[in-house]
N, C-alpha and C positions, 0 to 999 in steps of 0.2 A: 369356743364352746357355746354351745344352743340348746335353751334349756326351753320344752315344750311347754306352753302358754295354757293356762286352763280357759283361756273362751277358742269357742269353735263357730264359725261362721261360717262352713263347707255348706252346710244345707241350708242355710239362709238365703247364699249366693245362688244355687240353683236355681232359685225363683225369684231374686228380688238383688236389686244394684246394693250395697251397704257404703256406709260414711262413717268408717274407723277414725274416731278423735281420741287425741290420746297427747300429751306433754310430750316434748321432743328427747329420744335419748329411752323411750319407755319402752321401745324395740318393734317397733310397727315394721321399719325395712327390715328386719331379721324374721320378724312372723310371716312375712310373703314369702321372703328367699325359702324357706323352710318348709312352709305349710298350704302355701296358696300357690296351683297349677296354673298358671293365665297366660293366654295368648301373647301378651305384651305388656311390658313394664313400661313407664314414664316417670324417672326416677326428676321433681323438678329440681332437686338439690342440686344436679350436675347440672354445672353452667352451660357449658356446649346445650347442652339438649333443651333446659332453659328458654338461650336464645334464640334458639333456630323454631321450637312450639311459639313463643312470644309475638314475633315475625311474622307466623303463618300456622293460626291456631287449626285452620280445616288439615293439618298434615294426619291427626288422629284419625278422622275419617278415611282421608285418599290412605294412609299407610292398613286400613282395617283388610285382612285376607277372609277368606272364606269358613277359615277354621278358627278364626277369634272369637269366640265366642264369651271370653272372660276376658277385662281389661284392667290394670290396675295401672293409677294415676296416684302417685307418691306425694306426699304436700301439696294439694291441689289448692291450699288458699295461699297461697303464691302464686297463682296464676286465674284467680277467678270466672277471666272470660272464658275456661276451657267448658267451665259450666254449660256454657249455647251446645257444644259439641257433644255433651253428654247429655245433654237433653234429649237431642236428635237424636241420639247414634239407642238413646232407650226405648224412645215411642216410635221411631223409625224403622229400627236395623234389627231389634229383640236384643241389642248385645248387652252385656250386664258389666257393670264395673264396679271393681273395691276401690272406692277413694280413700287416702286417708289424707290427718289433716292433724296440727298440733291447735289450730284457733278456726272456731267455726263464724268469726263475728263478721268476716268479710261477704261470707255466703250468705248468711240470713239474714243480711242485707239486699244482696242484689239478686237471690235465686231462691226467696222460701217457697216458692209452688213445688219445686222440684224436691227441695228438701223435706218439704213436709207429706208429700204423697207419695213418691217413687224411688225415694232412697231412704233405706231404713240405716238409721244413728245406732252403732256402737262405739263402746271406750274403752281403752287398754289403759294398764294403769300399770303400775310397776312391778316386780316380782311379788307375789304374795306366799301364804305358806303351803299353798295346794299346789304349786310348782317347786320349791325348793324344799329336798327332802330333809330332815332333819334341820331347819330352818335355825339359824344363830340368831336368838331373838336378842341377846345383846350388840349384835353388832347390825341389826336391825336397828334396835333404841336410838343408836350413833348417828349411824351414818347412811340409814334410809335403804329403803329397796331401788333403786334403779339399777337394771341390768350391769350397766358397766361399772356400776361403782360398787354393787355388792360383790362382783366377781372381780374387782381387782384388789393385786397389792398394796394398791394406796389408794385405799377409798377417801380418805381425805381430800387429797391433792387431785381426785376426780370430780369431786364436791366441790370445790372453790374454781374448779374452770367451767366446769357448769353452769353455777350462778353467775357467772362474769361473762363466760361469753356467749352462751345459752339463753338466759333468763331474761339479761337487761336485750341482749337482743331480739329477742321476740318482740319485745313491747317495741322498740324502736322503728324494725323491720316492717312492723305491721301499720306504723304511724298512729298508733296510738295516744302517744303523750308524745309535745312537743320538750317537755320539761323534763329532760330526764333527772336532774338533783331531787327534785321535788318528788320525783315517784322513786327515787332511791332511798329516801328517807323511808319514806312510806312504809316501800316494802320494808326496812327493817323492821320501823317501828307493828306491821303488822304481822310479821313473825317475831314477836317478843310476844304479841297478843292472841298466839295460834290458841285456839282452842277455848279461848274466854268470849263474856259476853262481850259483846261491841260495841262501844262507846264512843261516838264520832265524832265528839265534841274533846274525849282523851285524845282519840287517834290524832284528829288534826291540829293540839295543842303542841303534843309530840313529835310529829313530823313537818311543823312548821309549814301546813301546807290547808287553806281553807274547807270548811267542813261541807259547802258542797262538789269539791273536787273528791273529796275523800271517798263520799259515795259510788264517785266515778271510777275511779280507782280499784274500790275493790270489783266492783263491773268488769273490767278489764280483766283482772286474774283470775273471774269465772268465764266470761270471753276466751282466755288464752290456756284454759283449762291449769292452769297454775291453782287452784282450789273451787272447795266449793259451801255457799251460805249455807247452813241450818237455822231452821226453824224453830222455834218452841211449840210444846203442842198446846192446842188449846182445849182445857179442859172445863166443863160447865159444875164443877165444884164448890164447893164455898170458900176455896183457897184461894187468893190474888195470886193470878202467875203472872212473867216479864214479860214483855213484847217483845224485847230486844232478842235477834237473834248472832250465832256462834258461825265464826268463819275458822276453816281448817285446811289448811296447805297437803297437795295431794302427795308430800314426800316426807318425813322424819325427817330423813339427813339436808333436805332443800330445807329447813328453817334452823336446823343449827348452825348449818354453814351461811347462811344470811346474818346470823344473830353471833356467829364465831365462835360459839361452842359446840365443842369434841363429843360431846354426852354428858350426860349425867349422873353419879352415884348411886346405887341405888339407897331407899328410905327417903331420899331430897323429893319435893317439891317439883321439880323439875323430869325426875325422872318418872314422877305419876301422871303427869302429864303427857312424856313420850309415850309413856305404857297404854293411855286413853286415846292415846294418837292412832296408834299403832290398832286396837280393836275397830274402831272408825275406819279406817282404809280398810281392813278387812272383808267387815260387815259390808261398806260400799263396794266394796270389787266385785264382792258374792253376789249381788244383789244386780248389779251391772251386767256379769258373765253372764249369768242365767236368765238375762230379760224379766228378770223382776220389777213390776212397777213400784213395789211399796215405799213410803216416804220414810226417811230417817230423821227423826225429830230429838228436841231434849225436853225435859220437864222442869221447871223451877219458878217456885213461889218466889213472892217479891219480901219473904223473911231468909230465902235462902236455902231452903230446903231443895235439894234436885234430887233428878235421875240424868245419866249422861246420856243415855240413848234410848231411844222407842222407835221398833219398826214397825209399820203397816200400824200404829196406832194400838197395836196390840200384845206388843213383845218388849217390854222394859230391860233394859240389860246396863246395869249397873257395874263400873270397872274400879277394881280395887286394885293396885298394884303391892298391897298385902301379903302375907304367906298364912295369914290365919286370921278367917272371916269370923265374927263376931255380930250379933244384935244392933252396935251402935252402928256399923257399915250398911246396915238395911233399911236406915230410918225412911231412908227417901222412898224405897220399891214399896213400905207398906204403908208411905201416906200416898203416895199416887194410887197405889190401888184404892185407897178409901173415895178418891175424888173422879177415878178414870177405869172406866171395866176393862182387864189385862187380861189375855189367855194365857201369859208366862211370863215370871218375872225370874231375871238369872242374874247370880253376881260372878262377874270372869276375874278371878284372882289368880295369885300363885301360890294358892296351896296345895297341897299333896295329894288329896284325894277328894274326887266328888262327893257332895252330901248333899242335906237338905237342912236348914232348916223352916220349921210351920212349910210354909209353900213356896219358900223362894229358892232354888236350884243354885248352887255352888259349885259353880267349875273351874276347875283348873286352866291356867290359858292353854295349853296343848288339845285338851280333851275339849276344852270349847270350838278350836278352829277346827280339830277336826270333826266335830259332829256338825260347826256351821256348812262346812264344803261338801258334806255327803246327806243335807239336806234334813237335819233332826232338827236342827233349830227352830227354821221357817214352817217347816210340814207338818 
């Protein structure tokens, strides 16, 4: 089953090579078979094919026909030197290629001229609600959006061979850490921390592993597109805000199944969390798909006062996982407004119907994502 993808890169690729990065298993090889017409495929996962480009990288060029005019190179950071080929075969031949790639860190090492001028960066991220209609937003909470694990019978037991033979391989594959215990810890101990501020001196107390490794570390799982930092915003207020900023795992179900829990109840601690998880991928995906540049920030004084999210600096969006929004749940949108000029301040809960109150906008989570993906939000 192929369920259509909400980014489109058909008329991108008309004029311009693209570099789809996206986590492994987020369905990049299903969006080509489906969506993208190309001359030739170069799938590097298959071995055979693998060895024989490995051996004799100019075969892309001698195998190029007359009518290629589109090329698509599957996991191309497995094979980095094909990069010279595609250089060529861009400023040379006019031909245009969709690469894609789960880790861009081996490229923008040995090829940023080409990355950063002639191949334009997108990222596919895992199912969101503007693709799956009627969206089971609890069995979302659980066990995360990735294609194969939300469409099977055992998303669990798709979750645990993911992270096992998926995740620690990535990091391994790519030589990243020679230490694999030490960055296994890690990542647990950093998915128990999804979504908090960052503490590197907690992390690497917890993961038995020095604090400036830890750094590096989480490097690596923005390298391998495994998450990504947020920022605090910084506001010229008279309120002390933290420096530290919040890392967040680009899957739900990729930190429960790391941390061995199934979900969470709802009213727990835990499940407000998923629930704040869950708006964050959202908000990122939309912002992603539609080539939005604006930053995704959080707010919070150094007494504790927050907002979870600010987009573009100017769109506060506050997540209650609530069924009935009240005064005290707003404290934070209307001390940021007193310290930071907002054009909208919104709380996404589960209550029943949209309201308002004074000026801050109460949306229900359904009526939030869909007014986020048909552009009310941002516009």
């Amino acid at each position: 089953m192929y369920v259509k993808r909400a980014i489109t890169v058909r008329k991108e690729l008309s004029k311009k090579s693209i570099l789809l990065l996206g986590p492994r298993r987020t369905g990049k090889s299903a969006f080509i078979r489906n969506e993208i017409k190309a001359g030739k495929v170069y799938n590097l996962l298959l071995s055979d094919l693998f060895l024989r480009l490995s051996t004799r990288p100019s075969l892309i060029r001698e195998e190029l026909g007359p009518k290629d005019k589109l090329i698509v190179i599957d996991e191309i950071q497995k094979m980095p030197l094909l990069m010279d080929e595609v250089h060529y075969l861009i400023e040379e031949k006019g031909v245009r290629f969709l690469l894609t790639g789960s880790s861009a860190r081996k490229l923008k090492r040995t090829h940023t001229s080409l990355m950063a001028g002639r191949v334009k960066t997108r990222y596919l991220h895992p199912f969101t609600s503007a693709e799956i209609k009627e969206l089971d937003l609890k069995r979302v909470l659980n066990y995360g959006a990735l294609p194969p694990v939300y469409l099977s019978d055992d998303p669990w037991d798709e979750l645990r061979s993911y992270v096992g033979d998926y995740l620690k391989e990535e990091i391994v594959a790519e030589a990243l850490t020679r230490k694999i215990d030490n960055f296994s810890r890690f990542l647990h101990t950093s998915a128990i921390s999804n979504g908090e501020l960052i503490n590197f001196e907690s992390v690497s107390r917890d993961a038995q592993v020095p604090s400036r490794t830890i750094r590096e570390y989480y490097a690596i799982l923005e390298d391998t597109l495994i998450g990504n930092m947020i920022e605090p915003l910084r506001s010229s207020g008279k309120r002390k805000t933290i420096s530290t900023g919040k890392f967040y795992f680009f899957d739900i179900g990729v930190v429960n199944s790391i941390i061995g829990q199934r979900g969470a109840a709802e009213g727990t601690a835990m499940f407000g969390k998923a629930f704040e998880h869950f708006i964050y991928l959202e908000v990122k995906a939309f912002l992603d798909y539609n080539g939005r540049d604006e930053s995704i920030n959080f707010w919070r004084t150094n007494r504790g006062v927050e907002v979870d999210f600010v987009i573009g600096g100017s769109i506060a969006i506050e997540v209650k996982s609530s069924g009935m929004i009240n005064e005290k749940h707003i404290k934070g949108l209307t001390t940021l407004a007193e310290e930071h000029p907002l054009k909208r301040m919104i709380v996404v809960s589960r209550d029943s119907e949209k309201r308002i109150i004074g000026n801050i906008e109460i949306y229900p989570v359904k009526t939030f994502l869909d007014a986020l993906w048909n552009h009310e939000i941002t516009d």
